[in-house]
N, C-alpha and C positions, 0 to 999 in steps of 0.2 A: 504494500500500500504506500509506502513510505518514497519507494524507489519511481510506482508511479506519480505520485506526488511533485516527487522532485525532475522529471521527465516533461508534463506536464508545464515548470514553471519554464525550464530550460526550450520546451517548443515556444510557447509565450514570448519570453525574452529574445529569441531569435528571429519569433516573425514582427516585433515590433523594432528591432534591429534592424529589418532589412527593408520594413516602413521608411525607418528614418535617414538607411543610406539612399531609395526612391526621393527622398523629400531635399536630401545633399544631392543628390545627381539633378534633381529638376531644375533647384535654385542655381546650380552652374551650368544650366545649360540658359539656362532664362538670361544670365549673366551672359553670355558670350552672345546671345542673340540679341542684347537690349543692354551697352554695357552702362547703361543710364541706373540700371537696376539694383536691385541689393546683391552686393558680392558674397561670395562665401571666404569667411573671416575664421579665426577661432575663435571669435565669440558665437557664431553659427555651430561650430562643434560645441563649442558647451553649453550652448542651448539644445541641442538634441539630446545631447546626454543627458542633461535637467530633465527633458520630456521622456526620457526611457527609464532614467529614476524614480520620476514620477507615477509613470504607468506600470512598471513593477511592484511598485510600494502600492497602488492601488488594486492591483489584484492578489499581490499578497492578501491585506487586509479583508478582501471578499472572499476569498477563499477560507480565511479563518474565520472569518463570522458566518460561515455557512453554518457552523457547528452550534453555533447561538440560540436559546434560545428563545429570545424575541426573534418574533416574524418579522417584522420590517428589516433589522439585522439582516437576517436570511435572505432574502428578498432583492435588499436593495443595489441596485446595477452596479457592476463594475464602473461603468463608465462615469457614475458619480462618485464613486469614491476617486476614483483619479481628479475628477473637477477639485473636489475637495481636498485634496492632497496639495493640488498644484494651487489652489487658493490660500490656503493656509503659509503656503511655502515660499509665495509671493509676497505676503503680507509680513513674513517674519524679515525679509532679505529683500531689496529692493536689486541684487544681485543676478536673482534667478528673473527678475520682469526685463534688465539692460542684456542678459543673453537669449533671452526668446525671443526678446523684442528684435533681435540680427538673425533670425531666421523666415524668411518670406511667409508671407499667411499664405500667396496663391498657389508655393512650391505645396504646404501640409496638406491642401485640400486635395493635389493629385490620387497623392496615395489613396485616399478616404475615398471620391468615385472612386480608382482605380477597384477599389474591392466592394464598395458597393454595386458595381459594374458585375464582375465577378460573381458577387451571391446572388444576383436577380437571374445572372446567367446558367447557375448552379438551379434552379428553384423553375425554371418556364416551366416543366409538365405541370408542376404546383399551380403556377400562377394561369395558365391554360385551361385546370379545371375547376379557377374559380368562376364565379358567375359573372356577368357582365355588369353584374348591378356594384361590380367593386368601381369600375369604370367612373361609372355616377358620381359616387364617393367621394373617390378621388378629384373630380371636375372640380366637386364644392369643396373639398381641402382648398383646393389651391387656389382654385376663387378666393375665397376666406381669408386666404394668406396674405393675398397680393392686397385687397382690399383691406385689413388687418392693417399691413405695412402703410400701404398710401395714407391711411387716417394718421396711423402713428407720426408719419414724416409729414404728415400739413399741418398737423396741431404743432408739431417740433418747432416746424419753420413760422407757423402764426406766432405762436411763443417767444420767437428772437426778431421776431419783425418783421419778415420778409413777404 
C-alpha cells in the first residue's frame, strides 16, 4: 500500500513536471516569436518550481485528508487545496508573487487546454451518448457567462467613470 502510495505521488510529480517544462518551452518559444515578450529568466524557473511545490504540497495534503473524518475534509478538491496553498504562501513571502509573477499566464494556460483537449478526447463515446439536451445546457452556460462578465465589466467601468 505504502509503495503504491508513494508511486502514485512520484506519477503526480512527474506529470506536473512535464506540465511545467510545456509551460518553459511555450514561454521561449513565445519569446523568440514576439521578443517584445516575457523572456525566460531564472526567476521563471523558480516560479515553476514555486508552482510544483505548491501542487505537490496540495495533493499531498488531499490525499491525507482523504482519511479524515469530516466529509468536506474528504471531499474537498485537490485543486483547492493547491489554490490554498499557493494563497497562503503568497501572503506569507511576497517572494513567491515576484517569481510567478516572470512566468507568462498565456505560456500556463497551454498546458491546461492542452489536456483538457486530451480528456474530452479520451471521453467522445461518453460525451456521444449523452443526450442532446446537454447541448442546450451548455448554450445557457455560456450565454450566462458572457453576459455574467459584460454586466460585471460595465458596472466596473460605470464605477471608475468611463
Amino acid at each position: 500500500m505504502q509503495n503504491a502510495l508513494r508511486n502514485s505521488y512520484i506519477k503526480y510529480g512527474l506529470i506536473i513536471l512535464l506540465s511545467l517544462l510545456l509551460i518553459l518551452f511555450t514561454q521561449f518559444i513565445k519569446h523568440l516569436k514576439n521578443p517584445d515578450s516575457m523572456a525566460v529568466t531564472w526567476m521563471t524557473i523558480v516560479g515553476l518550481i514555486a508552482l510544483w511545490v505548491f501542487s505537490m504540497i496540495g495533493i499531498l495534503i488531499s490525499e491525507k485528508l482523504k482519511t479524515s473524518s469530516i466529509n468536506f475534509l474528504k471531499e474537498f478538491p485537490v485543486l483547492g487545496w493547491v489554490a490554498i496553498i499557493s494563497l497562503v504562501m503568497c501572503l506569507i513571502s511576497d517572494f513567491f508573487v515576484q517569481a510567478i509573477r516572470a512566468v507568462d499566464f498565456l505560456s500556463i494556460t497551454t498546458p491546461i487546454l492542452t489536456f483538457a483537449g486530451i480528456s474530452v478526447a479520451n471521453r467522445l463515446v461518453d460525451l456521444k451518448n449523452t443526450s442532446w439536451k446537454v447541448a442546450i445546457v451548455a448554450i445557457f452556460v455560456f450565454s450566462g457567462t458572457y453576459i455574467g462578465s459584460t454586466l460585471m465589466a460595465q458596472i466596473g467601468l460605470f464605477f471608475a467613470g468611463k
